[in-house]
N, C-alpha and C positions, 0 to 999 in steps of 0.2 A: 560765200556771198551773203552777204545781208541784205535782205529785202523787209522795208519798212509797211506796218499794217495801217490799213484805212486810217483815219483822224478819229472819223463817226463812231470807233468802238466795234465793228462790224464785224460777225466771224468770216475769215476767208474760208471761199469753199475748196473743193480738190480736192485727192487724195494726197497731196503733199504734208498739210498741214491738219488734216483729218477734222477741220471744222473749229479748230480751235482759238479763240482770240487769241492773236501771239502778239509780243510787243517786237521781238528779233527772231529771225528764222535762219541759223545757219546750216548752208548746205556743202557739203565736200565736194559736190560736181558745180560745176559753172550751170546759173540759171540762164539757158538758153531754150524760148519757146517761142510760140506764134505771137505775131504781135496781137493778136485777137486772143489769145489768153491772158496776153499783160491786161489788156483793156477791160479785160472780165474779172480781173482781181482786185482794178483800179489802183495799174503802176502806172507810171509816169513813161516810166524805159526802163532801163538796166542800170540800177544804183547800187551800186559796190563800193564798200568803203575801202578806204585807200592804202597801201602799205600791204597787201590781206593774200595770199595764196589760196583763193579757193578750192587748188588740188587738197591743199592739206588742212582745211578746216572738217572740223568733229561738229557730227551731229549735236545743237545743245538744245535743248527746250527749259525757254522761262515763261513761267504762267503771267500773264499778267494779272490774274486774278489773285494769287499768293500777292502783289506787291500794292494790289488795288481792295485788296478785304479790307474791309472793317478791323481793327484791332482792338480784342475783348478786352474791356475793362476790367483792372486787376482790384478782387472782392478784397476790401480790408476784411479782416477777421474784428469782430467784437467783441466784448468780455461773454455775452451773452453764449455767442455762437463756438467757444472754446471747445475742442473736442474730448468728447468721454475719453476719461483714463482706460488703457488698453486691458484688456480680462487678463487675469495672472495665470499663468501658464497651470492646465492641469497637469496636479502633481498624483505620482501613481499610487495606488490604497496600498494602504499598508497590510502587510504579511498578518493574515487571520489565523488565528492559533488553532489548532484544530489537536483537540484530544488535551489531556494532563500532560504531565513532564515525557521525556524522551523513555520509550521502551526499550529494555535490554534483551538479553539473552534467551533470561529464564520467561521472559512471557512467550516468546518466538516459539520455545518449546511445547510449554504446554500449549499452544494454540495450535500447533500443530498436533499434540494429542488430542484432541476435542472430537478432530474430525479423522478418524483413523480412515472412512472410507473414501477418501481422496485417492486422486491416480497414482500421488510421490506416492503415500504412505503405504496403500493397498502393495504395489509392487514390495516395499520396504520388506512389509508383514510377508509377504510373499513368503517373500527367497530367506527370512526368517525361520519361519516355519519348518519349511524342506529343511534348514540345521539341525533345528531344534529338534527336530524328532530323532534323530539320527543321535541324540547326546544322551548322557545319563538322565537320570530322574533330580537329582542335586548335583548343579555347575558351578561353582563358585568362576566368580567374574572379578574383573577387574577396577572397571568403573559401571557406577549403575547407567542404565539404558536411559530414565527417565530422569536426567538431573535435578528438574525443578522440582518433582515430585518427590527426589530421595530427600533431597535438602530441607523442602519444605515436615518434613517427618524428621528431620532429625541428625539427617546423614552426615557426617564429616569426614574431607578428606584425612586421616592423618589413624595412625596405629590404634590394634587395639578395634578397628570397627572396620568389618566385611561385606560384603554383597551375596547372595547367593540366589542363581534361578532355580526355581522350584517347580515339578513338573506333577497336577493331580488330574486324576480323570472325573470329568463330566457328570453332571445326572442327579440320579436319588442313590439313594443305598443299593449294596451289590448283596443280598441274600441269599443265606443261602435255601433252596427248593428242602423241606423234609418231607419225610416218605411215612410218617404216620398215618393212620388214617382220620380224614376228617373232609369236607368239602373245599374242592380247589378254589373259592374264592374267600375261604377260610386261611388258606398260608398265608398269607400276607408277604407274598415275594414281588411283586410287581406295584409299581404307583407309590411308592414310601419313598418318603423323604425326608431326614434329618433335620432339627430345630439349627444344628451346627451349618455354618455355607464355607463353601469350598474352601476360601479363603483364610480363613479359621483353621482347617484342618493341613491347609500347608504349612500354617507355621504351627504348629504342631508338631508335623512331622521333622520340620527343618532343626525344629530345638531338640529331639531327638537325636539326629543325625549329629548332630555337635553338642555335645551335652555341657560341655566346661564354656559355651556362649550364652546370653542370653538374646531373645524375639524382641529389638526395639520397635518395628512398624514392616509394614509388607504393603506391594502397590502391586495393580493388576499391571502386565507389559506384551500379553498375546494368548491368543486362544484357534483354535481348530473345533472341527465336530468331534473329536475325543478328549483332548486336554484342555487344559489351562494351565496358563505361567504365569508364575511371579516372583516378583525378584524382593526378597528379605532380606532386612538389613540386622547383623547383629555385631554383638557389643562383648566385648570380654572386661568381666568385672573385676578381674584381677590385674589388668594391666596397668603400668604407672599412668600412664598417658592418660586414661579414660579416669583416672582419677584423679589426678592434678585439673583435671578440665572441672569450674563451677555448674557450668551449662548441662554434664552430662554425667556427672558423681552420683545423680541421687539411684542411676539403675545400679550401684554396688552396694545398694543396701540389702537387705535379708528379706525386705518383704516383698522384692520383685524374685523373688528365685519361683525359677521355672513359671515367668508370668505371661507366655503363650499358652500354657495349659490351663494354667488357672482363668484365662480370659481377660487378661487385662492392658493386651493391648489394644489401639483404636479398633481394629477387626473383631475382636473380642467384645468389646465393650458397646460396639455396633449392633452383635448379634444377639447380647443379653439386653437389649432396647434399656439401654443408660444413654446416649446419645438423641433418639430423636422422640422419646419416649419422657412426657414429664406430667405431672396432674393424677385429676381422674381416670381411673384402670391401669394404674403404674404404683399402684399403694406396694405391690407383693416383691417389685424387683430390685427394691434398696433393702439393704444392702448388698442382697445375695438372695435366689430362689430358694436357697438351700434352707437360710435364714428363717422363711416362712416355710418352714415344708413343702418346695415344689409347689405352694398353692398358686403362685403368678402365673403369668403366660408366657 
């Protein structure tokens, strides 16, 4: 049924239309009420348009307000009023370089020796130790322990050049007690210690034990409270290999023979302060202490 709203614009009241100006009010039930409500809505009678099944008419609501607004004036745009170009998309920063070129192997390693008292390495050194004691005093080995460090001295894979750990004990000099008479802070068995360092005296000992080699360099690789190891690299001056090589020909000449004794490897040359030793109060150790009569220090 369609029931027509006042002329005057009026909202109808009730809860049918819930106060709202309607211009058409269709309802699915037939509008059948008191005639004292039609009078109060100010209907006439019962106006149904014609053709219509009110059983089967759907609820519709048109505002008459939506058909009765004002309709906004559409803003021309003016050259003026043209909108800002849109902001270009941020682009993401670029990859920050961080450090020199890419690090390899050999620094991994030594970086990992720097700090021997780490959790990896401490357990490493560990269960090291517990071997090494258990070994001879001179092991020849396979490959050195400390890559970077053999290479950086000298090392090459390839004939003709060895590895060897070397096992020396700790401390000052081992003296021996004499039974002369004279005052016991007179012996001089205890507190002495050698101008020579430990180091020195393994490869020493190492060029002994293989005498047809020569002492090219030696690195520290493990210590306890009795010993210390180090693994020495040597060099046979007689083999082709070591002498077709430009790099490593010059130890088969005559004037390195037996030149861990004579001190003239980096350990050696360490201990006779030619290394960090240069100037004033270093007059007496060029060329040799010997040179000046033991006068240097």
């Amino acid at each position: 049924m369609i029931i027509m709203a006042p002329e005057d614009g009026s909202r109808m009241g009730g809860g049918m239309s819930g106060g709202l100006p309607l211009q058409y009010l269709y309802i699915s039930q037939p509008f059948c009420c008191a005639p004292q409500r039609r009078d109060r809505l100010g209907l006439a009678g019962d106006v149904r348009p014609k053709g219509v099944n009110p059983e089967r008419l759907d609820v519709t609501l048109m505002a008459e307000e939506a058909k009765s607004a004002p309709k906004k004036e559409r803003k021309v745009k003016t050259p003026a009023e043209t909108p800002a170009a849109a902001p270009a998309p941020a682009q993401a920063p670029a990859a920050v370089k961080t450090g020199g070129p890419a690090k390899g192997m050999y620094h991994y390693i030594g970086e990992a020796w720097k700090d021997v008292d780490s959790d990896e390495m401490k357990q490493l050194m560990w269960q090291r130790m517990v071997d090494w004691r258990k070994e001879e005093t001179f092991v020849r080995v396979e490959k050195p322990l400390r890559l970077d460090k053999a290479r950086a001295l000298g090392y090459k894979a390839k004939q003709g050049i060895i590895v060897v750990r070397a096992r020396v004990r700790k401390g000052g000099l081992r003296k021996h007690r004499i039974r002369k008479g004279r005052k016991p802070k007179r012996k001089g068995v205890l507190k002495i210690t050698m101008k020579k360092n430990i180091q020195r005296i393994a490869e020493e000992r190492t060029s002994k034990k293989y005498p047809n080699l020569e002492v090219l360099a030696s690195y520290w690789v493990g210590e306890d409270g009795r010993h210390k190891w180090y693994e020495v690299i040597l060099v046979d001056p007689n083999h082709p290999v070591v002498k077709s090589d430009p790099k490593l020909n010059w130890i088969c000449s005559t004037k390195h023979t037996h030149r861990a004794i004579r001190g003239l490897t980096p350990a050696g040359k360490k201990g006779r302060g030619l290394v960090r030793t240069r100037g004033s109060g270093a007059e007496k150790v060029r060329p040799s202490l010997r040179a000046h009569d033991r006068k240097g220090t």
